[in-house]
C-alpha positions as CSV (number, residue, x, y, z in Angstrom):
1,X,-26.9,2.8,-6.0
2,X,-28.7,-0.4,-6.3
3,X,-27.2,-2.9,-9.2
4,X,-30.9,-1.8,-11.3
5,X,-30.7,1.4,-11.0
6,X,-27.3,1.5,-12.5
7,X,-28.6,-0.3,-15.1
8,X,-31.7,1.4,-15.7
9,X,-29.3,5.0,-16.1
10,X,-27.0,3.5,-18.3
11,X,-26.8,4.8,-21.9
12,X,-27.7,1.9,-24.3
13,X,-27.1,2.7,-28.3
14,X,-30.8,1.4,-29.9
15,X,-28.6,0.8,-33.1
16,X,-25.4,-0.5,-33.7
17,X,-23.8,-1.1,-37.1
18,X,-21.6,-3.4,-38.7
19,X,-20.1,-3.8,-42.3
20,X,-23.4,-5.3,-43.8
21,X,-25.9,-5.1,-41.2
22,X,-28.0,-2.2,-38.8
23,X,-29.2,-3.7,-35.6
24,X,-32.0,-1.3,-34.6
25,X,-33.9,-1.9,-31.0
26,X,-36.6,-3.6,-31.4
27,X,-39.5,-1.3,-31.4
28,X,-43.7,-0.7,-31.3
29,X,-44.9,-0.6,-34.9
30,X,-42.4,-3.4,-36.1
31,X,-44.7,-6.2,-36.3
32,X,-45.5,-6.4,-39.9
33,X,-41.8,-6.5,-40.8
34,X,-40.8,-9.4,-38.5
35,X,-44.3,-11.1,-39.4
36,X,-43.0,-11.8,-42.7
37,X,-40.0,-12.8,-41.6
38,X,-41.0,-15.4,-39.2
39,X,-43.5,-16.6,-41.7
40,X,-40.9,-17.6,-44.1
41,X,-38.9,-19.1,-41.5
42,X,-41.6,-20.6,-39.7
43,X,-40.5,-24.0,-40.7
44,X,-36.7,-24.2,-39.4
45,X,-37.3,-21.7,-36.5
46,X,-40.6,-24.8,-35.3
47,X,-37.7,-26.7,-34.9
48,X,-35.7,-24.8,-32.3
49,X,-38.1,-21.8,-31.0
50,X,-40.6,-22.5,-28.3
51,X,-42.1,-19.5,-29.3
52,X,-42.5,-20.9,-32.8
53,X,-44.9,-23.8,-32.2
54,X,-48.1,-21.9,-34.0
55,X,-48.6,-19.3,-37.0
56,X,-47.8,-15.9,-35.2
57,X,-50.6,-13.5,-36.4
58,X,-49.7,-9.9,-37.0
59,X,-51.1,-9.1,-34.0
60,X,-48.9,-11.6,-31.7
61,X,-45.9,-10.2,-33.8
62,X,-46.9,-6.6,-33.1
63,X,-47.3,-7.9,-29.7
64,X,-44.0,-9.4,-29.0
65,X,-42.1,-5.9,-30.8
66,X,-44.1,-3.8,-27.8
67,X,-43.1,-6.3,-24.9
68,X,-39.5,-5.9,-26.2
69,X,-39.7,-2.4,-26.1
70,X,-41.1,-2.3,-22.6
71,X,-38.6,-5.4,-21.4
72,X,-35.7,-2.4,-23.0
73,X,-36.9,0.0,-20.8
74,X,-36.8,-2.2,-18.1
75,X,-33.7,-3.5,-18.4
76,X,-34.8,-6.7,-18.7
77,X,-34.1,-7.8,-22.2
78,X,-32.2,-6.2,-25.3
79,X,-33.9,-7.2,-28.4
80,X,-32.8,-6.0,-31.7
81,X,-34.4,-6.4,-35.2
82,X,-31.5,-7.1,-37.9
83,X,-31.6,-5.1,-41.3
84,X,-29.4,-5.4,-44.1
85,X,-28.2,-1.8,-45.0
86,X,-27.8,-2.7,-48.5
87,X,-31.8,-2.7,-49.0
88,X,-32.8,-2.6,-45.3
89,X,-34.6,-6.2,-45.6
90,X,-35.5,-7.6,-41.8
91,X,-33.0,-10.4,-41.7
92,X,-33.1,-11.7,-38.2
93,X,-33.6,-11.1,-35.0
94,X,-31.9,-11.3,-31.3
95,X,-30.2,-9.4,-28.6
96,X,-29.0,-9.4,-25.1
97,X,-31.3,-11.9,-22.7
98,X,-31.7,-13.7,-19.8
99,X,-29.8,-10.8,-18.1
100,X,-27.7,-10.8,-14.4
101,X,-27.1,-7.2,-13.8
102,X,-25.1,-8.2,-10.9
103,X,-22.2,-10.3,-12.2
104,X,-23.0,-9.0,-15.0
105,X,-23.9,-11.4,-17.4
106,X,-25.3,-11.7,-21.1
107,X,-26.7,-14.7,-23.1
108,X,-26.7,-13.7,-26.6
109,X,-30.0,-15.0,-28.7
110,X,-30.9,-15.0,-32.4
111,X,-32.3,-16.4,-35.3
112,X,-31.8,-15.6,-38.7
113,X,-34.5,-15.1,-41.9
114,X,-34.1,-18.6,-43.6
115,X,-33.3,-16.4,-47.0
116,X,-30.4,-15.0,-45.5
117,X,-29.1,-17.9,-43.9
118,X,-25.4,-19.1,-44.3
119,X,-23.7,-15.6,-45.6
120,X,-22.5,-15.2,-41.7
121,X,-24.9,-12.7,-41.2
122,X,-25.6,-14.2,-37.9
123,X,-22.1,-14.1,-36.8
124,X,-21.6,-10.3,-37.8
125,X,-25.0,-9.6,-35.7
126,X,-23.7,-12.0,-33.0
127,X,-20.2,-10.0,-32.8
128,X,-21.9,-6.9,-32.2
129,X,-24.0,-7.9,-29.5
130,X,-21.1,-9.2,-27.9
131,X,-19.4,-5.7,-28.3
132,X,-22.1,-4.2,-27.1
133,X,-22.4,-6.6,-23.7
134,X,-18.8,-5.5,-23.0
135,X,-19.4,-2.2,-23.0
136,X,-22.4,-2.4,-20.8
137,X,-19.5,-4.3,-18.4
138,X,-19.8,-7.9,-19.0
139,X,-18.3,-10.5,-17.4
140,X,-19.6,-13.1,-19.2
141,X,-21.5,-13.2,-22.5
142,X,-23.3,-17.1,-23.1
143,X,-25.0,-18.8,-25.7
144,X,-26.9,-21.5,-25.4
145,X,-28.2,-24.0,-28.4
146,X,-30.0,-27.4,-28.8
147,X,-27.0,-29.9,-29.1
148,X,-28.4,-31.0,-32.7
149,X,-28.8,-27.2,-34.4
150,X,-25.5,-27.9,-36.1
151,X,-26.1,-23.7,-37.2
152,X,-26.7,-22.0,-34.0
153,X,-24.1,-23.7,-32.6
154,X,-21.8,-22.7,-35.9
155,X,-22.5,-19.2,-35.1
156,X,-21.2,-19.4,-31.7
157,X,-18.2,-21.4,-32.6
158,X,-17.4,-18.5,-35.4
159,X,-17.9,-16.0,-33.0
160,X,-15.3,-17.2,-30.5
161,X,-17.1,-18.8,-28.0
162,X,-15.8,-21.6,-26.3
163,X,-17.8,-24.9,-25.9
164,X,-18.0,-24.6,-21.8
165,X,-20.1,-28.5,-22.0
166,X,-23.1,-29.9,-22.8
167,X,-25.7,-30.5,-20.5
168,X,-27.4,-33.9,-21.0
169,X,-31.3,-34.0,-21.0
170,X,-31.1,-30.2,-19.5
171,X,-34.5,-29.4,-21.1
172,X,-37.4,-30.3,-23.3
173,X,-37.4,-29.5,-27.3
174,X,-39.8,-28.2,-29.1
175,X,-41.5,-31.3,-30.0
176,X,-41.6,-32.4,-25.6
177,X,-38.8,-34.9,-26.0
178,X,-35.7,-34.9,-23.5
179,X,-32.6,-32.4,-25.6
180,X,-28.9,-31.6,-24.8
181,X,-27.8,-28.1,-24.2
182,X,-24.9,-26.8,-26.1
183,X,-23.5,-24.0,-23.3
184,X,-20.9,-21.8,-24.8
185,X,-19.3,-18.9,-23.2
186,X,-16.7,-15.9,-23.8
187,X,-15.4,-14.1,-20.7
188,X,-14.1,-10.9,-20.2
């Protein structure tokens, strides 16, 4: 059986829960809800998300929820939208990216509602993803960050990854300017 084929066949739970939080797969007909929320967080998540550079319209948002559905069914990508279940509020989003079926291998993504930032929501939400990657068989779950998001990198710290290096001038930030990498890891 070829390595996406296993992957394709294997049973992936579209929600997971943890003591505050319901990660639900990121699905058509979620726009509107994560509209909002990256409306009211468009000005920290500019700083760190290429994606972020304009106003997303509800259409883009709409947009982005089918391309993670189809990029699910692919294999591809993971996504999951973050509600609180004490009032079901969208408070973040991430998942399982930048997939290697073959080793296999996770990088763990997220961002959190800038409402519901620093109650460790995005460590909870982190922890299950990496639950979830090790179920799926992972060798290797990652995380990377921009060496100056002091948060991002607190989440992966909290969540027991270990700080692997940092990879001088490894990319472009959000404004074009030369960045660090952050690369953490946990290994299985």
């Amino acid at each position: 059986m070829t390595v996406i084929l296993h992957a394709l066949l294997l049973d992936v739970p579209e929600e997971l829960r943890t003591e505050r939080l319901v990660l639900r797969a990121t699905r058509a007909g979620q726009g509107t809800v994560v509209n909002r929320a990256v409306t009211e967080s468009f000005g920290e998540l500019r700083s760190w998300m290429p994606w972020s550079q304009r106003a997303q319209s509800l259409e883009d948002s709409e947009a982005h929820c089918r391309e993670a559905q189809a990029k699910w069914h692919s294999r591809e990508m993971l996504d999951f939208c973050f509600f609180a279940k004490r009032d079901g509020a969208l408070i973040g989003k991430g998942g399982l990216h930048t997939i290697d079926w073959k080793l296999p291998k996770f990088e763990v993504g997220y961002w959190i509602r800038s409402s519901c930032a620093r109650r460790g929501m995005g460590t909870e939400a982190t922890l299950a993803l990496v639950e979830l990657a090790r179920t799926l068989g992972a060798r290797r779950v990652e995380i990377t960050a921009d060496a100056r998001n002091a948060a991002s990198r607190r989440v992966a710290e909290k969540s027991g990854f270990a700080l692997e290096g940092i990879l001088r001038q490894s990319r472009r930030d959000t404004s074009g300017e030369r960045a660090d990498t952050c690369m953490y890891a946990r290994t299985f």
